[in-house]
Backbone as CSV, one residue per row, in Angstrom:
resi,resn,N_x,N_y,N_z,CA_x,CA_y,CA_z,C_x,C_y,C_z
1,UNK,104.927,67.305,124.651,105.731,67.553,123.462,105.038,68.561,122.526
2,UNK,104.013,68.521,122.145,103.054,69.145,121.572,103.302,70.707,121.826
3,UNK,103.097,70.900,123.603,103.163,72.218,123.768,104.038,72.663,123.746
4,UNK,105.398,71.792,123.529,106.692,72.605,123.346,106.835,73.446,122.115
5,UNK,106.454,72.422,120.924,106.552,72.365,119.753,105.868,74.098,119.547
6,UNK,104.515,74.028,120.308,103.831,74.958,119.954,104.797,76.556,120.739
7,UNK,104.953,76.422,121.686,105.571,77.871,122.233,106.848,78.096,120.856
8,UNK,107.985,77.050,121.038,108.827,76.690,119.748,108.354,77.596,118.476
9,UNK,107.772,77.619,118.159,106.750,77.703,116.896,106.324,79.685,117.017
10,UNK,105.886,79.687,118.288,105.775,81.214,118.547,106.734,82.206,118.637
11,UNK,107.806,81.542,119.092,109.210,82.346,119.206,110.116,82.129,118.080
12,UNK,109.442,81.239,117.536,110.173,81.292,115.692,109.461,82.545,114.575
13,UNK,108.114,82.646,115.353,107.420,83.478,113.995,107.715,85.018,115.147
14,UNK,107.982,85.046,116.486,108.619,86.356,116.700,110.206,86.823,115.594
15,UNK,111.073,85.782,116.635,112.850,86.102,115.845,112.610,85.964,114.607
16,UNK,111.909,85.071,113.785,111.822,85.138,112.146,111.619,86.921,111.888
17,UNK,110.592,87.650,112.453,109.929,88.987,112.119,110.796,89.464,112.698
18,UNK,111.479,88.990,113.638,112.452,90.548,114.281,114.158,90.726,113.452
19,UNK,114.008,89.835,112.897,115.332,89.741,111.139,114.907,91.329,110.651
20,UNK,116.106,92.253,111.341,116.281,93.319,110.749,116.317,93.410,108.882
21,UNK,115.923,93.113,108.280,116.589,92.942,106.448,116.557,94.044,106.103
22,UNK,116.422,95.023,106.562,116.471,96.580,105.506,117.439,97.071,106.055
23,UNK,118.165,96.945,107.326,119.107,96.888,108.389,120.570,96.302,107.694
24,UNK,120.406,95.123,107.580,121.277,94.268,106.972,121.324,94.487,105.691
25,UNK,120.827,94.871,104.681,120.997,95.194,103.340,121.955,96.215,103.200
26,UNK,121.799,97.582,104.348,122.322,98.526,104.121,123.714,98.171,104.450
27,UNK,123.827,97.660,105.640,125.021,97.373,106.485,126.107,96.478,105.362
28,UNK,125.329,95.496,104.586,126.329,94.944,103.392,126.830,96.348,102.205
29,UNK,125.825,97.216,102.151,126.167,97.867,100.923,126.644,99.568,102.061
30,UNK,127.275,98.972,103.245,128.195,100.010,104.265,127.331,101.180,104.341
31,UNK,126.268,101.234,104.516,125.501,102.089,104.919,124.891,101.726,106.349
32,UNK,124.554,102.328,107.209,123.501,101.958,108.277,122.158,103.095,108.415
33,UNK,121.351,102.297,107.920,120.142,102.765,107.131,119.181,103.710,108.065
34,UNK,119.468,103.642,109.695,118.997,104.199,110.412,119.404,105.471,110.758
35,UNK,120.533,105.936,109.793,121.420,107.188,110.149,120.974,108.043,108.716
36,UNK,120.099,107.282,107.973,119.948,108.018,107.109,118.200,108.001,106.319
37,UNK,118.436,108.817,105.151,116.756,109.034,104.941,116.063,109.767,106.393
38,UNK,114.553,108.730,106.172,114.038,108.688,107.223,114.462,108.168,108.459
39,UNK,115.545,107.337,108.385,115.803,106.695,109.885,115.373,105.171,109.617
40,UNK,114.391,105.250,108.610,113.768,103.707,109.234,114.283,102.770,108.282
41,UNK,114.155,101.702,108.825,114.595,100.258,108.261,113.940,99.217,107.254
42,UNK,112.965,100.273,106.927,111.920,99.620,106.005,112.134,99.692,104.553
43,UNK,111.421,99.094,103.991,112.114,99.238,101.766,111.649,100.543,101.737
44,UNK,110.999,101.330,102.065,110.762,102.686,101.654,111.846,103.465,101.530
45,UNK,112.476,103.394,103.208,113.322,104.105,103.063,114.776,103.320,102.487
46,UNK,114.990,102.371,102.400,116.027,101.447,102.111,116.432,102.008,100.217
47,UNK,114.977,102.047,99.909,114.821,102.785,98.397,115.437,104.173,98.410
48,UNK,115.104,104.623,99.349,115.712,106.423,99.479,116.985,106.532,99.273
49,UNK,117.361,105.405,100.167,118.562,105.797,100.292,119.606,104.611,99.021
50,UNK,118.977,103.527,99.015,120.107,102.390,98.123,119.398,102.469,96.686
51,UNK,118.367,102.928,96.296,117.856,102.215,95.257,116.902,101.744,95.109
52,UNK,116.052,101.690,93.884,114.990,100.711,93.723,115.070,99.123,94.193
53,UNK,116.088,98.727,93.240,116.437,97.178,93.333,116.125,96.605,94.988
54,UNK,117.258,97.766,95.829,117.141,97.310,97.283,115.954,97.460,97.996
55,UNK,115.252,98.104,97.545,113.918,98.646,98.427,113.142,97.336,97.799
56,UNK,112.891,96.715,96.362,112.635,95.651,96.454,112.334,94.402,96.989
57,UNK,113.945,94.421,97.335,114.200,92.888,98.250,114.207,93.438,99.426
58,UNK,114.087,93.946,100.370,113.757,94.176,101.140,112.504,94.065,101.507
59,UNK,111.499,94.772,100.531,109.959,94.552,100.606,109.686,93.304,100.872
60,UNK,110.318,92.362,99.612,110.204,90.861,99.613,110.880,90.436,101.181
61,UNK,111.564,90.350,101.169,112.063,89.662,102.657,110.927,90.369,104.038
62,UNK,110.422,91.097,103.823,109.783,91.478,104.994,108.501,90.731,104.941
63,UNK,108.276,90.739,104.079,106.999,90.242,103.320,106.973,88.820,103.576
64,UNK,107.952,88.327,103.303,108.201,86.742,103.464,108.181,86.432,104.733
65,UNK,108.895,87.437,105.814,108.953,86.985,107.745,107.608,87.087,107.613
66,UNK,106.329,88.301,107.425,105.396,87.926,108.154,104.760,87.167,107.421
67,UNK,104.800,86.642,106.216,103.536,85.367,105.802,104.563,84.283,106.009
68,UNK,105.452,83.773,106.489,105.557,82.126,106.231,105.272,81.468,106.865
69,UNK,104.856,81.752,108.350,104.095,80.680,109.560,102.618,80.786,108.816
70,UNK,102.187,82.010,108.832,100.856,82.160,108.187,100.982,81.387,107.117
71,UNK,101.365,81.426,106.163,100.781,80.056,104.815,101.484,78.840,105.069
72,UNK,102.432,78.286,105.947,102.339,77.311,106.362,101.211,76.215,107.013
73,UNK,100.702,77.339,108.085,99.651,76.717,109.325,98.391,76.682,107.541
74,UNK,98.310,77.618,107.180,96.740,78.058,106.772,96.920,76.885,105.312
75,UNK,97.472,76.142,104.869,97.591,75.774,103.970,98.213,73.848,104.567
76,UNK,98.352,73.707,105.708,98.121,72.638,106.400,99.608,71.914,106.008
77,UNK,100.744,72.814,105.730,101.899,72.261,105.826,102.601,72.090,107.573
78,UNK,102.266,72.913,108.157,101.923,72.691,109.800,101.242,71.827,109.959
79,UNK,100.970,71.083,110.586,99.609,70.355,111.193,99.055,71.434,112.372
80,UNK,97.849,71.419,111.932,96.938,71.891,113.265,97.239,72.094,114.477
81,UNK,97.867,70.493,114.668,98.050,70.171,116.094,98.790,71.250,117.015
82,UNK,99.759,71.672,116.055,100.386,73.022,116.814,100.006,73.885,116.130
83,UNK,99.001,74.282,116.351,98.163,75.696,115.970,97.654,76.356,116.840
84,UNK,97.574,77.702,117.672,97.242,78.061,118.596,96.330,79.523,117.748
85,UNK,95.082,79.233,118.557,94.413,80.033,117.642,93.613,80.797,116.297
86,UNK,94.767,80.960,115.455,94.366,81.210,114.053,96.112,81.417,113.461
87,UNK,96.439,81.320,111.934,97.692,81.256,111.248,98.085,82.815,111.662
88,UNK,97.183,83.861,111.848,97.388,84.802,111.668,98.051,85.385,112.870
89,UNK,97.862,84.516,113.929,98.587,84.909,115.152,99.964,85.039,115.042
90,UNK,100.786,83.738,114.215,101.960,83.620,113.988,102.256,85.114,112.700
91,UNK,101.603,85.658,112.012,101.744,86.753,111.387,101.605,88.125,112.237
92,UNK,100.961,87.955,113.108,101.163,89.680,114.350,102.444,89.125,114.775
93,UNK,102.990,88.103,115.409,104.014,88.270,116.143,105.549,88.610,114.946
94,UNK,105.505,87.970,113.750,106.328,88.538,113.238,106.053,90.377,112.726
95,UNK,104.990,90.397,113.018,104.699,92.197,112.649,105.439,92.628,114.242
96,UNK,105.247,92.312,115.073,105.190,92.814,116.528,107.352,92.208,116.640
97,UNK,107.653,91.573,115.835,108.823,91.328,115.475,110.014,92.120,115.247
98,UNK,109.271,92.570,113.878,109.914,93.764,112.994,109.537,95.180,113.667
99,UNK,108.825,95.643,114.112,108.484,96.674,114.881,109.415,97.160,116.429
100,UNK,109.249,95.487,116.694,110.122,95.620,118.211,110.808,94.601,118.238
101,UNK,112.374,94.858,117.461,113.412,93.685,116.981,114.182,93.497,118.413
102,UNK,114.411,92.474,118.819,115.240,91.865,119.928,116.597,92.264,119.450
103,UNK,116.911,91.948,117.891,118.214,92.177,117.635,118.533,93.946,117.313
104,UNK,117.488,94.716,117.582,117.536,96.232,117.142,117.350,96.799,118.847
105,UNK,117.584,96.058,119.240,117.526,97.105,121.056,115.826,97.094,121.364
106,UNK,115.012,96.110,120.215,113.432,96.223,120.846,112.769,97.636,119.744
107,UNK,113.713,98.417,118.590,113.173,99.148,117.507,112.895,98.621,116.454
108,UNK,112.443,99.137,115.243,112.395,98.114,114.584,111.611,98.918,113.100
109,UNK,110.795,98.763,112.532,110.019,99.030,111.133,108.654,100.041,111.188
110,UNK,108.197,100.089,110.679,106.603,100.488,110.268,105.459,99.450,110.096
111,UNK,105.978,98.483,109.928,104.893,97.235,109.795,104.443,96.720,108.983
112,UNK,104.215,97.559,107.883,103.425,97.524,106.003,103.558,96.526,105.626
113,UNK,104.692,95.819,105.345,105.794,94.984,104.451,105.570,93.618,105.252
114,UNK,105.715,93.867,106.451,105.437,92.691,107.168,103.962,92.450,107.647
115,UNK,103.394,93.370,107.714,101.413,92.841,107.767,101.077,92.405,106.128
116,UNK,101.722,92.957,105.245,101.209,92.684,103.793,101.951,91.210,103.507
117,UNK,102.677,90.897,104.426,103.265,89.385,104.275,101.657,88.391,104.892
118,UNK,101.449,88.569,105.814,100.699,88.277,106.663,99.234,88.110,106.244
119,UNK,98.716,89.259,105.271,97.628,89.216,104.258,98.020,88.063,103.421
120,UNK,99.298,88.049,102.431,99.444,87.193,101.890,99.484,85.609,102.260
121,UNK,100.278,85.667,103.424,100.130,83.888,104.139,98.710,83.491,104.103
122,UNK,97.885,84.500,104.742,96.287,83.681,104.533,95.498,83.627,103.512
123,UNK,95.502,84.875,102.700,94.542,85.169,101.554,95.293,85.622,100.482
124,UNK,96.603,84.631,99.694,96.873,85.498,98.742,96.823,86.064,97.588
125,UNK,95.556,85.725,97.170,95.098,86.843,96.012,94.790,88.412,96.581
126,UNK,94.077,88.077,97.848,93.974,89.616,98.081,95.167,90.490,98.006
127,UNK,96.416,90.309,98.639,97.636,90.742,98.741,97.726,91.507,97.141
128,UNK,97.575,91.087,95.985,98.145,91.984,94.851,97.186,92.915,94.720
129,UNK,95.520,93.109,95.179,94.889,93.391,94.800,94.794,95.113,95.828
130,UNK,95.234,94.700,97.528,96.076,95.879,98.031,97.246,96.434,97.490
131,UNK,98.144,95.950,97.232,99.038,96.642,95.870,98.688,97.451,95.223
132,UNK,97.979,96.829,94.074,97.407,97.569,93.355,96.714,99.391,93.980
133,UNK,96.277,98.949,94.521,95.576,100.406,95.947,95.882,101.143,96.526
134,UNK,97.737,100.047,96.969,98.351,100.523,97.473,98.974,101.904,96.694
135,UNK,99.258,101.818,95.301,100.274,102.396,94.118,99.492,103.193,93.776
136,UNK,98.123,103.146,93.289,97.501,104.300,93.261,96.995,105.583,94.077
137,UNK,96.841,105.173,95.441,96.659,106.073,96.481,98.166,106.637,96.803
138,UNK,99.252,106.366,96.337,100.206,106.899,96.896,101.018,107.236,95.368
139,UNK,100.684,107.117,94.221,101.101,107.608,92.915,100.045,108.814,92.986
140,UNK,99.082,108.940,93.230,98.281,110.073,92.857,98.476,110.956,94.137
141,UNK,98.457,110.538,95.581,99.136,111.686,96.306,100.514,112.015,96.980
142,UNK,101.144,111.006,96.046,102.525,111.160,96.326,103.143,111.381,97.879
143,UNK,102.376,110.282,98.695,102.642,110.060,99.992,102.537,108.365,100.303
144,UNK,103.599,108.408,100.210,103.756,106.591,101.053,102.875,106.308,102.159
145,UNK,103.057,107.298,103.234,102.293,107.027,104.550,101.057,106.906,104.140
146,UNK,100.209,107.678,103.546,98.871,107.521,102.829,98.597,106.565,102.494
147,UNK,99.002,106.437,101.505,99.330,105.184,100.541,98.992,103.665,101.888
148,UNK,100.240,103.943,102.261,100.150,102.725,103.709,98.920,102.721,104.709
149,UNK,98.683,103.730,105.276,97.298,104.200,105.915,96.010,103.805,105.697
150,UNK,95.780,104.444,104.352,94.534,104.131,103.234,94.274,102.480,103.175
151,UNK,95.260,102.244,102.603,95.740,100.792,102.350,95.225,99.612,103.770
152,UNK,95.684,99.931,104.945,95.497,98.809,106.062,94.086,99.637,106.129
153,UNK,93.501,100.141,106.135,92.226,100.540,106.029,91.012,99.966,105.122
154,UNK,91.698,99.771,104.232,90.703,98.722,103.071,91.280,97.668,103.284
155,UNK,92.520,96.738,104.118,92.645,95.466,104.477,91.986,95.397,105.640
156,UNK,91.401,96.091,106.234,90.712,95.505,107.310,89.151,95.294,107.117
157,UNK,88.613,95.879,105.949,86.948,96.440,105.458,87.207,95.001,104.563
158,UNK,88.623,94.392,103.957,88.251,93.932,103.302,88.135,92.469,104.160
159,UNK,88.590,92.216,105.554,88.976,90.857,106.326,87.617,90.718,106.860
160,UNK,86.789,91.794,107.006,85.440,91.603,107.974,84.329,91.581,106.770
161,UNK,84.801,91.709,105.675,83.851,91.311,104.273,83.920,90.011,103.850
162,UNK,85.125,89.114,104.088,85.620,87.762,103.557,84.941,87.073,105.052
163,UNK,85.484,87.256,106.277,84.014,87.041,107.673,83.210,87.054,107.345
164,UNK,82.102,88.176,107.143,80.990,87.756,106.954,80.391,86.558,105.448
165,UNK,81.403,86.921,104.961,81.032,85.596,103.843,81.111,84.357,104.423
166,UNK,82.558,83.914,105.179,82.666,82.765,105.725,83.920,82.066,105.554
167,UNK,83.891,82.490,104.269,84.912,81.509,103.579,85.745,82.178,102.466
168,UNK,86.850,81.559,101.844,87.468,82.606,100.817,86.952,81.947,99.714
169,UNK,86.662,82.950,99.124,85.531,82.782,97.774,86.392,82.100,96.280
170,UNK,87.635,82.103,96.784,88.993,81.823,95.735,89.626,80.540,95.346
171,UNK,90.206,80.295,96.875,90.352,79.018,97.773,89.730,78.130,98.243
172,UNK,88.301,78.859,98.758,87.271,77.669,99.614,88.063,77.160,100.481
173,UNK,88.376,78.236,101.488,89.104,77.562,102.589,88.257,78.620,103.981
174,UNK,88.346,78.130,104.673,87.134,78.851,105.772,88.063,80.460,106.645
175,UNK,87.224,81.283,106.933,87.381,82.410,107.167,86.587,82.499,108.582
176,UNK,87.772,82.561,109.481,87.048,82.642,111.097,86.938,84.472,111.530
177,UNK,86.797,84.610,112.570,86.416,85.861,113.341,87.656,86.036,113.621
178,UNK,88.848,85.320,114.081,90.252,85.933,114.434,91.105,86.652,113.385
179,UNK,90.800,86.074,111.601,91.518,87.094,110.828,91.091,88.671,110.237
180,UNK,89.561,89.022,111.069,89.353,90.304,110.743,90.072,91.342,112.567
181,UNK,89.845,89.832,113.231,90.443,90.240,114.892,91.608,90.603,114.624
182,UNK,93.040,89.733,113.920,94.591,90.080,113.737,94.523,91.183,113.029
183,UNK,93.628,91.383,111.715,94.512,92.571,111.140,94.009,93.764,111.589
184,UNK,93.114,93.625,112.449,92.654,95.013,113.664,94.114,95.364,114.053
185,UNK,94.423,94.392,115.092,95.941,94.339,116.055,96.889,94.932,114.616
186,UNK,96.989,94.313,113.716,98.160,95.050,112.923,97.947,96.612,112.732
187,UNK,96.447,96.728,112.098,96.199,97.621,111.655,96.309,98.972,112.301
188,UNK,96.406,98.452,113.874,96.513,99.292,115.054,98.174,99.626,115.457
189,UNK,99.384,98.406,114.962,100.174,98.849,114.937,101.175,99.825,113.768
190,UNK,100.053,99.540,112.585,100.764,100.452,111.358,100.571,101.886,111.651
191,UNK,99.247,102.186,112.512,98.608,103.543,112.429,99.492,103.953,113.960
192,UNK,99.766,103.485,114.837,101.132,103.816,115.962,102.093,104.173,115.379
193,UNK,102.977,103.163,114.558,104.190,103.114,113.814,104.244,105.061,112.805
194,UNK,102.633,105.132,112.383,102.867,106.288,111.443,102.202,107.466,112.306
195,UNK,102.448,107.185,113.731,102.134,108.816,114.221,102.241,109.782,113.710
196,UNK,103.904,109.577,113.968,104.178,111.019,113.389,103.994,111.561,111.981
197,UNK,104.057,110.302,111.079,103.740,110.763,109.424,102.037,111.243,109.625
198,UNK,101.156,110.890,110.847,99.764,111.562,110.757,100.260,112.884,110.865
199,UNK,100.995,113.145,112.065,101.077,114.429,112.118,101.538,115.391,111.347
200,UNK,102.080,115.002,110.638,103.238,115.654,109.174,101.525,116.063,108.026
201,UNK,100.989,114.202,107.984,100.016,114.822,106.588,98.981,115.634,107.421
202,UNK,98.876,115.886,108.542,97.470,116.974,109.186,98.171,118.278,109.135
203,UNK,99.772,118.393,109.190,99.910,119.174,109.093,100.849,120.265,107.414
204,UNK,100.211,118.760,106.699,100.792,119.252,105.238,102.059,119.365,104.949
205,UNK,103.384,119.040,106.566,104.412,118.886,105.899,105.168,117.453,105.563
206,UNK,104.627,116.492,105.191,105.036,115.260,104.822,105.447,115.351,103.869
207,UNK,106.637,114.459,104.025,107.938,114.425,102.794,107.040,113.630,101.299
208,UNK,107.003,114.453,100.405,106.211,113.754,99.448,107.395,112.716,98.369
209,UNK,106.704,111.526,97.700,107.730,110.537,97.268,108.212,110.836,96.304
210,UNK,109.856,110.719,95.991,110.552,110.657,94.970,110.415,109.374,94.447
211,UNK,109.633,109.969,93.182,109.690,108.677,92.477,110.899,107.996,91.934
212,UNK,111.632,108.873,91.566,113.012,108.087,90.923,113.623,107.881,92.240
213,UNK,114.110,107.019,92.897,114.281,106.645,93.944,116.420,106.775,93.901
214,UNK,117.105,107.190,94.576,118.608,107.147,93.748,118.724,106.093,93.432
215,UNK,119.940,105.665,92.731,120.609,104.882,92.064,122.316,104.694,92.787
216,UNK,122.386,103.563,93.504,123.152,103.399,94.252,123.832,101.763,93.613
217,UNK,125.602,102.076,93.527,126.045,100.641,92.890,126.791,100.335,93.570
């Protein structure tokens, strides 16, 4: 029973992450979000094209698929017993979700929104504190991808800094070798996901951000 529970449990924190929501936002407000902007299904572009407000909730809902197995397990509203590994496992598969949606033909996001869920399920003070990092590296060079790049770059310096401590210095809740291991695996799928935006900022033509984002009613 146990091991049912547990596979159960894995294919919930996949289909939970593979919930198109930037997809479905547009599709209510008769847009299909992949035909426009950038193409992608993420609040970035969801903002491009609907609005602040929508790029919002969108953020939030992505955010929410990949941390809610993660602060479930890590906060012991799960029991253990079906725990396979570390909380954070159930946070790659909803990243590996949204990236490669069952309900999108196996396409899917950039990852950001849903690994920054995933930071948050385990450690969430750190989560505002990438924010914060996040807004300045990408307010001062007016590149999202950067911004995003930079960003899983100091979440990963910062997962193998909270490792070698041991423990979260916040919480006092213990810090194993698998959550600087997961946000490698993420970190490896944000920097895939933004090939081509590497290739754009190496080659200086990356779409730089409109801050006023339209206004769509």
């Amino acid at each position: 029973m146990t091991y049912a529970v547990q596979i159960l449990l894995l294919i919930s924190a996949y289909l939970f992450g593979a919930i198109p929501f930037g997809f479905i936002i547009g599709r209510i407000k008769g847009v299909d979000i992949r035909d426009s902007g950038s193409k992608n299904i993420g609040s970035t572009n969801v903002g491009r094209v609907l609005g602040k407000k929508y790029a919002i909730i969108a953020y939030f809902l992505d955010m929410t698929k990949g941390g809610l197995f993660v602060f479930l397990f890590r906060f012991g509203i799960i029991p253990d017993t079906y725990l396979l590994l570390s909380p954070m496992l159930y946070g790659l598969l909803a990243v590996f979700g949204h990236t490669c949606s069952i309900f999108l033909k196996f396409k899917g996001g950039k990852a950001v929104a849903t690994s920054s869920g995933a930071i948050f399920g385990y450690c969430p003070w750190l989560l505002p504190i990438l924010i914060i990092i996040f807004f300045i590296i990408t307010l001062s060079s007016k590149y999202v991808s950067l911004g995003s790049l930079l960003t899983a770059i100091i979440t990963l310096i910062s997962s193998f800094i909270l490792y070698f401590i041991g423990y979260d210095p916040i919480l006092n809740l213990n810090i194993d070798i698998y959550f600087p291991i997961f946000t490698i695996a993420m970190m490896l799928i944000i920097f895939y996901r933004h090939h081509e935006n590497i290739s754009r900022l190496r080659k200086k033509s990356e779409n730089k951000i409109n801050i006023n984002f339209r206004k769509r009613t």
